[in-house]
N, CA, C and O atoms as a printed pandas DataFrame, in Angstrom:
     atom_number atom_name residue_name chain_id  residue_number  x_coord  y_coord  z_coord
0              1         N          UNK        A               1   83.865  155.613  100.214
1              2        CA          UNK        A               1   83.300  154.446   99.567
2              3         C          UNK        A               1   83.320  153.280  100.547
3              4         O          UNK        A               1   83.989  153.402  101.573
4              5         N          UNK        A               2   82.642  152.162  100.313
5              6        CA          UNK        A               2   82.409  151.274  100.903
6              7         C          UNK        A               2   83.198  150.036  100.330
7              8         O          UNK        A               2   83.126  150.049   99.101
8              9         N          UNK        A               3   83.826  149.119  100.745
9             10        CA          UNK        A               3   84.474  148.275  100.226
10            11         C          UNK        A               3   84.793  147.155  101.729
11            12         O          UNK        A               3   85.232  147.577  102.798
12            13         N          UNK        A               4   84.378  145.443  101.385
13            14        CA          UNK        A               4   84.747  144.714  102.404
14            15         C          UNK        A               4   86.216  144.034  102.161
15            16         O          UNK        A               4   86.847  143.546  101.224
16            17         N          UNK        A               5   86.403  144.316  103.692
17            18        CA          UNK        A               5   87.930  143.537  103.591
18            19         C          UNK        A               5   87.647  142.449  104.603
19            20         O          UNK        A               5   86.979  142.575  105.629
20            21         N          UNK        A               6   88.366  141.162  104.082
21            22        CA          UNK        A               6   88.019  139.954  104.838
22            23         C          UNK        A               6   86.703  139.825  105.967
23            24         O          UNK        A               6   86.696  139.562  107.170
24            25         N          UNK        A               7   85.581  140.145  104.965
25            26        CA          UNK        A               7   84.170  139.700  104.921
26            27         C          UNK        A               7   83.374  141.109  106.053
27            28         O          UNK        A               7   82.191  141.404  106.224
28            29         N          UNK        A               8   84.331  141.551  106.487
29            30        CA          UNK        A               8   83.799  143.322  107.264
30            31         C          UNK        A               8   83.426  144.296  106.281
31            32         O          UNK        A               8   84.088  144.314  105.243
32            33         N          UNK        A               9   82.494  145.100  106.421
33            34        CA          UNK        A               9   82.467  146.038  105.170
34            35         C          UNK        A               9   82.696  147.441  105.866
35            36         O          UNK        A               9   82.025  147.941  106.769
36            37         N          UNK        A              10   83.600  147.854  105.344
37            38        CA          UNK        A              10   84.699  149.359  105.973
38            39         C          UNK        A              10   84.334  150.240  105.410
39            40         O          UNK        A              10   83.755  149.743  104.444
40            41         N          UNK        A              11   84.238  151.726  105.307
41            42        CA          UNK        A              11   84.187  153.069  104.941
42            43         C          UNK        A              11   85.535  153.513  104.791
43            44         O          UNK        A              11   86.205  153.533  105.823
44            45         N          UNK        A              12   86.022  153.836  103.833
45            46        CA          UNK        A              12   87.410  154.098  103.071
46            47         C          UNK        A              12   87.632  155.288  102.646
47            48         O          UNK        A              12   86.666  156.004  102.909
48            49         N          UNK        A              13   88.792  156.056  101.890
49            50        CA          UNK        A              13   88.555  157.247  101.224
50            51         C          UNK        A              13   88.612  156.507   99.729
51            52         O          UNK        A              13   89.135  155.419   99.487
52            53         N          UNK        A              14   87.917  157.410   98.773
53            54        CA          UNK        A              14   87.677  157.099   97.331
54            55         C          UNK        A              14   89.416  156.655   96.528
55            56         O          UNK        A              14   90.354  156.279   97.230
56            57         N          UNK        A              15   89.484  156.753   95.540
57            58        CA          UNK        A              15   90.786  156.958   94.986
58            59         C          UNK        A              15   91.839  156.139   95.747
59            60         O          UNK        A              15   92.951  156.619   95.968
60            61         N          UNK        A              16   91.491  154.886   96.156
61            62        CA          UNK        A              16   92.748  153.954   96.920
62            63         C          UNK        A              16   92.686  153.255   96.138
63            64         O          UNK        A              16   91.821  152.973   95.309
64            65         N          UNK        A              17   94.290  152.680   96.504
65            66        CA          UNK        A              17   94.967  151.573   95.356
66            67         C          UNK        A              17   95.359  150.208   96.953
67            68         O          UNK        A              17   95.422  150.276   98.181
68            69         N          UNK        A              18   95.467  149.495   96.238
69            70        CA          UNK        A              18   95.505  148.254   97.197
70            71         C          UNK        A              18   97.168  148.642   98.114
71            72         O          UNK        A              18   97.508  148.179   99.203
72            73         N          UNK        A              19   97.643  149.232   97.582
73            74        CA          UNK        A              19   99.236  149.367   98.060
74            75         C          UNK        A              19   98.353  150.542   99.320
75            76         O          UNK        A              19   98.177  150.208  100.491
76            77         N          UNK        A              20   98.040  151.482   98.921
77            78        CA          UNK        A              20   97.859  152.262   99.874
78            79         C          UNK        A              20   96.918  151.949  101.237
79            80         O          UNK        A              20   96.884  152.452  102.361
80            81         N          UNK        A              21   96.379  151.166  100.758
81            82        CA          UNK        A              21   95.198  150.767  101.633
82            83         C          UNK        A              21   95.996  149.646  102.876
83            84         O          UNK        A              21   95.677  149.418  104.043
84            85         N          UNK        A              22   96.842  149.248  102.246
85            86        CA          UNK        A              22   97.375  147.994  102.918
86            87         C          UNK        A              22   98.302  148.879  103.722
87            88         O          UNK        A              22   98.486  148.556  104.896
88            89         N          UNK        A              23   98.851  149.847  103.293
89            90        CA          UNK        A              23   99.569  150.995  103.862
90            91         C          UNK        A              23   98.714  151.747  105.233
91            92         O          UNK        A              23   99.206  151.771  106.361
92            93         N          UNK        A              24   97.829  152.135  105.011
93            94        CA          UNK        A              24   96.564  152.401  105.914
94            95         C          UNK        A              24   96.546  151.804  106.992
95            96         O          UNK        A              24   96.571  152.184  108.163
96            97         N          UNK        A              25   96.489  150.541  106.364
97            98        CA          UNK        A              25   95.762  149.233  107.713
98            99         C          UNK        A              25   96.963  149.005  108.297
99           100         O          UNK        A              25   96.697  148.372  109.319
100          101         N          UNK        A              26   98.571  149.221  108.201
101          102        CA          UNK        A              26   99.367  148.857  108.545
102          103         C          UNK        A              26  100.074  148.045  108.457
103          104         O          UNK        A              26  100.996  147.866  109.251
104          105         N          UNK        A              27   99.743  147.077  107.101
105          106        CA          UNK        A              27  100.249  145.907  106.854
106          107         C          UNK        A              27  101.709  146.121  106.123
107          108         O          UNK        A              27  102.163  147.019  105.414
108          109         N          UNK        A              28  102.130  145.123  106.527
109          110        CA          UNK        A              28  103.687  144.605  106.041
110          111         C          UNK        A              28  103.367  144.060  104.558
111          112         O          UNK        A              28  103.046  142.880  104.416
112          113         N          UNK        A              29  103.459  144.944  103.441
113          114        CA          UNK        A              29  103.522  144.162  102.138
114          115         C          UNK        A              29  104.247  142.872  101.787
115          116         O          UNK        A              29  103.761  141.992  101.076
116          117         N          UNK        A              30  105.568  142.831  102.401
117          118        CA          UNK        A              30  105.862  141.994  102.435
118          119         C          UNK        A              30  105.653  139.861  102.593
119          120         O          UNK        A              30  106.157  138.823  102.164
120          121         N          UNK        A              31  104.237  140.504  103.782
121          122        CA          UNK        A              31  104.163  139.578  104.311
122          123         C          UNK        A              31  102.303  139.064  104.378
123          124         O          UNK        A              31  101.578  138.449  105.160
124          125         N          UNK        A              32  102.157  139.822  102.933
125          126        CA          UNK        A              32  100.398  139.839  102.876
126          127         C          UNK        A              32  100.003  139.183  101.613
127          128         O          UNK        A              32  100.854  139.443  100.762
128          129         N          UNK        A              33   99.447  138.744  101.337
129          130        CA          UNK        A              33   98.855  138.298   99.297
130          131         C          UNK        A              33   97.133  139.114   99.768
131          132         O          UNK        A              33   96.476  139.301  100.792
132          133         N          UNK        A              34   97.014  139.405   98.212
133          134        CA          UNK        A              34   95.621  140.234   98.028
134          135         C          UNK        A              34   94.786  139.533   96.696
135          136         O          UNK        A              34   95.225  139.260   95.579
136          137         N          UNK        A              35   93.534  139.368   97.212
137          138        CA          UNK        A              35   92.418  139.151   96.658
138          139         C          UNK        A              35   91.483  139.922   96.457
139          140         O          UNK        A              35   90.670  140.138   97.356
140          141         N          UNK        A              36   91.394  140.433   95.404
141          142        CA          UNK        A              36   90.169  141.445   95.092
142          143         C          UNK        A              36   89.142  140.872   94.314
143          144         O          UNK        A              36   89.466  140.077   93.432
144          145         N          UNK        A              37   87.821  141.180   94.520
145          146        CA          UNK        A              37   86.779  140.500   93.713
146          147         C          UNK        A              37   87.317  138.837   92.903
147          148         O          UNK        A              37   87.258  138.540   91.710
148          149         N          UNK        A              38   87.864  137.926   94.179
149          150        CA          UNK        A              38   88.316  136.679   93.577
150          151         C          UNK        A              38   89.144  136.467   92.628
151          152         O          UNK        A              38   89.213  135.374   92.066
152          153         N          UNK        A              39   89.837  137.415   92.341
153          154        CA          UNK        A              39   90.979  137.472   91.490
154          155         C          UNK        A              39   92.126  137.606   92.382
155          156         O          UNK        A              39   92.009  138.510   93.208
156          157         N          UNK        A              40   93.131  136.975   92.416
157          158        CA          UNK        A              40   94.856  137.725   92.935
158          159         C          UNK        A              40   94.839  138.389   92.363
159          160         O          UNK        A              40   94.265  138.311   91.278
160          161         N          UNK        A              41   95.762  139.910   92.978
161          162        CA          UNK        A              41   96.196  140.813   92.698
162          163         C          UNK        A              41   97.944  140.857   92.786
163          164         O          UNK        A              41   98.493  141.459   93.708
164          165         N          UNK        A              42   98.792  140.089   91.629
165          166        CA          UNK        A              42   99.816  140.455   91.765
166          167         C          UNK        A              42  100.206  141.349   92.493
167          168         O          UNK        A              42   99.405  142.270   92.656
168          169         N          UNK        A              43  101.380  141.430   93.114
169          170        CA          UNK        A              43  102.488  142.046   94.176
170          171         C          UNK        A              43  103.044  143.592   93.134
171          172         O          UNK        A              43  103.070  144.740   93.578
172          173         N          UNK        A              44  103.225  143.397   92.474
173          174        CA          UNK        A              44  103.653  144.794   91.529
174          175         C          UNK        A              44  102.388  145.062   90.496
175          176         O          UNK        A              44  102.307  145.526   89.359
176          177         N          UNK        A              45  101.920  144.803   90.970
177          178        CA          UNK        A              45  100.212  145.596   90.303
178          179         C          UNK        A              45   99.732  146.410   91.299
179          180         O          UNK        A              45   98.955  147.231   90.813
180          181         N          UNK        A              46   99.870  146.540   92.556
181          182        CA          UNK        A              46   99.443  146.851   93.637
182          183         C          UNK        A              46   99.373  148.418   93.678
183          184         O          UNK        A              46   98.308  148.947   93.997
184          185         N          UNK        A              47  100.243  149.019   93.430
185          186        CA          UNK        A              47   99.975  150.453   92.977
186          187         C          UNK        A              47   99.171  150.735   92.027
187          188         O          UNK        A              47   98.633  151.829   92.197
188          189         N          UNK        A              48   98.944  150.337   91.337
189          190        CA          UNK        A              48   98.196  150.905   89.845
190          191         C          UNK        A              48   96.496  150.173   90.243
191          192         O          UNK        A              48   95.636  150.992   89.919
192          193         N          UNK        A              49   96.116  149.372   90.613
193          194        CA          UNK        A              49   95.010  148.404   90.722
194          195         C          UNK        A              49   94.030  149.712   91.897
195          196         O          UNK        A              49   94.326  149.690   93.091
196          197         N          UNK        A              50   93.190  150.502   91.517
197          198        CA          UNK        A              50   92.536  150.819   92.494
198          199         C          UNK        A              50   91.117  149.735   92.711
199          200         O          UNK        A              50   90.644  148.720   92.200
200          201         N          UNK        A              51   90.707  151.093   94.265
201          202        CA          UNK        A              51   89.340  149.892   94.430
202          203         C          UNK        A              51   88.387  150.802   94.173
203          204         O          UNK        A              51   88.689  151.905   93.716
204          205         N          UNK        A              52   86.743  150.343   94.513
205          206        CA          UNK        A              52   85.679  150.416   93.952
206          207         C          UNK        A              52   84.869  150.207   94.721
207          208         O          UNK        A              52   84.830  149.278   95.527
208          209         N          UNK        A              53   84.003  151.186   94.536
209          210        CA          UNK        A              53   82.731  150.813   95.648
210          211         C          UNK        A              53   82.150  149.979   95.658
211          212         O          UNK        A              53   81.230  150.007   94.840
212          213         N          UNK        A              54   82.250  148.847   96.445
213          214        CA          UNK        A              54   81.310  147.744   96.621
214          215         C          UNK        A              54   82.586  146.243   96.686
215          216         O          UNK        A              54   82.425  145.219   97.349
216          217         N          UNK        A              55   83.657  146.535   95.882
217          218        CA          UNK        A              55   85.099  145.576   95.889
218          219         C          UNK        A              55   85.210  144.571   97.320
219          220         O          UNK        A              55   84.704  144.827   98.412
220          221         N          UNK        A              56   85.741  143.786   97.082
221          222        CA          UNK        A              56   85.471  143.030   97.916
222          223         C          UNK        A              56   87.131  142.283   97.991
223          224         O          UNK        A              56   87.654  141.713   97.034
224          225         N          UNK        A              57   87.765  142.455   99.362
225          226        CA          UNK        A              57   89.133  141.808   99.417
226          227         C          UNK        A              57   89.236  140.970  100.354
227          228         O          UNK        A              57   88.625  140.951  101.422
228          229         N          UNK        A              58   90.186  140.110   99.874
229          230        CA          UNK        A              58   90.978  138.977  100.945
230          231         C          UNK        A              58   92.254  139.840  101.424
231          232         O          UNK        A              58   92.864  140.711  100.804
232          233         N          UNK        A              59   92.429  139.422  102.479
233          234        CA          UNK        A              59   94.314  139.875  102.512
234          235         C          UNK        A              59   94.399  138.844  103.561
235          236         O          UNK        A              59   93.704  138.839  104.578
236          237         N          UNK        A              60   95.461  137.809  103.194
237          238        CA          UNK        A              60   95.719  136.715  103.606
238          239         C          UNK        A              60   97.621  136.839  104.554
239          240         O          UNK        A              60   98.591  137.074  103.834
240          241         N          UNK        A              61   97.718  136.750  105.278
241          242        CA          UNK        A              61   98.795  137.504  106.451
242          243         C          UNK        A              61   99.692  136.005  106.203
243          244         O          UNK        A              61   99.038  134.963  106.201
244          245         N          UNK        A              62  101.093  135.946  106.010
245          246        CA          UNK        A              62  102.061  135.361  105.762
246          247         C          UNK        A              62  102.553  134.895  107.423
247          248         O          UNK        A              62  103.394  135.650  107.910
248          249         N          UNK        A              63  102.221  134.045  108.064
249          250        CA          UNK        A              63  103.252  133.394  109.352
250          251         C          UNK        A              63  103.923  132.520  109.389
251          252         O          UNK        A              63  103.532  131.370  109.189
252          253         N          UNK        A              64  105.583  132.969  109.762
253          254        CA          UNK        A              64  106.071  131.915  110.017
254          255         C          UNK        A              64  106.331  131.492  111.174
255          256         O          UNK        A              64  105.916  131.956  112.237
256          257         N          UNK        A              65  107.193  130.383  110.970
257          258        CA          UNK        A              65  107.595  130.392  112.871
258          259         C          UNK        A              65  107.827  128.064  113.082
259          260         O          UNK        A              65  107.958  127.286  112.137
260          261         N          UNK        A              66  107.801  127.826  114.053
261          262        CA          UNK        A              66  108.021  126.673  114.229
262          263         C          UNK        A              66  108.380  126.597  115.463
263          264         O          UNK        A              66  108.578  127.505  116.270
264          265         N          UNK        A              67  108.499  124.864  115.646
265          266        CA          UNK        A              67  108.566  124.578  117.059
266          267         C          UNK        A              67  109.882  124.911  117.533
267          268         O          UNK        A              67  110.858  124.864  116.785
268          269         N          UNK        A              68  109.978  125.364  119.168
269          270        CA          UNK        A              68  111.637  125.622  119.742
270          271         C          UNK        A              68  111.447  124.775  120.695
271          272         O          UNK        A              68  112.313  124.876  121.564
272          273         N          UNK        A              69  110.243  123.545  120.999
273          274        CA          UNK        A              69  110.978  122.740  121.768
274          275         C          UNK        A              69  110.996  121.306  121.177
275          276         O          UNK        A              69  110.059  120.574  120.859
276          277         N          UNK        A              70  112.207  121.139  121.128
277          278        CA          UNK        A              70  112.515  119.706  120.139
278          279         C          UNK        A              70  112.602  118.846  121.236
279          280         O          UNK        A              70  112.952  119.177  122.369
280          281         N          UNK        A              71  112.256  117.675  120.844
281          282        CA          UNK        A              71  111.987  116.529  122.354
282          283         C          UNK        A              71  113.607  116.000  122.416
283          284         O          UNK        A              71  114.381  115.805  121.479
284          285         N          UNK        A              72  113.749  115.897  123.384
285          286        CA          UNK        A              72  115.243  115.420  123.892
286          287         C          UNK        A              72  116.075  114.079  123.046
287          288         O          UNK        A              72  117.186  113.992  122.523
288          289         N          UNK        A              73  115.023  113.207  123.202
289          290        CA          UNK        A              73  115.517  111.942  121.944
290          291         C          UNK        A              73  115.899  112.940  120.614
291          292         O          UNK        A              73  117.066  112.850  120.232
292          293         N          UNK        A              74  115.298  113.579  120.115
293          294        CA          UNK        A              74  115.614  114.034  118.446
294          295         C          UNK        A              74  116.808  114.524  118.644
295          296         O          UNK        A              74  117.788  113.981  118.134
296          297         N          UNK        A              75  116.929  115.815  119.546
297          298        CA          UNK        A              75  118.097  116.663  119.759
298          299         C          UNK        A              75  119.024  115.938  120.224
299          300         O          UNK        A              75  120.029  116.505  119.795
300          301         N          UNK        A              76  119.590  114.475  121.211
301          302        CA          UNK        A              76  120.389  113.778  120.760
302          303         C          UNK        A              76  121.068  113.209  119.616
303          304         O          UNK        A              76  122.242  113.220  119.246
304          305         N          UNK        A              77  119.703  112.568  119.030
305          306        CA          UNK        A              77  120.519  111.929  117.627
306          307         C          UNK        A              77  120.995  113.203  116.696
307          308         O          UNK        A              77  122.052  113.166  116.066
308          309         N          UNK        A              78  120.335  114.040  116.682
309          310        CA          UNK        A              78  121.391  115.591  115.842
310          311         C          UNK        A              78  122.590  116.084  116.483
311          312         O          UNK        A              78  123.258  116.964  115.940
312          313         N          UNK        A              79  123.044  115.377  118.049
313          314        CA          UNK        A              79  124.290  116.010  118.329
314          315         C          UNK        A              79  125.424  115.103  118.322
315          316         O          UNK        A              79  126.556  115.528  118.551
């Protein structure tokens, strides 16, 4: 089946559920939120929710992170 993920349109096997698919692509569940046909797809729906030919997903990737160089004035007044 055919189904786009973040606006690419992919060739898939039939009978996928968003857990598996995200499984597929390699993604860290952890660290993903899913949009199917403009709806969120709750985090524990994700097994049961299959897709559909023509479905259309977001999967939006969780980064964290921040700066490691703090300017010298700041890191004074914190020591």
């Amino acid at each position: 089946m055919r189904i786009q993920i973040n606006g690419e349109v992919r060739d898939c096997l039939d009978s996928l559920s968003v857990a598996s698919l995200l499984e597929q692509l390699g993604m860290k569940p952890d660290r993903v939120a899913v949009e199917l046909n403009r709806a969120i797809v709750p985090r524990e729906k994700w097994d049961e929710t299959g897709l559909s030919e023509g479905d259309r997903l977001e999967i939006v990737h969780f980064v964290g992170g921040g700066c490691t160089l703090w300017p010298k004035a700041l890191l004074k007044e914190l020591t």
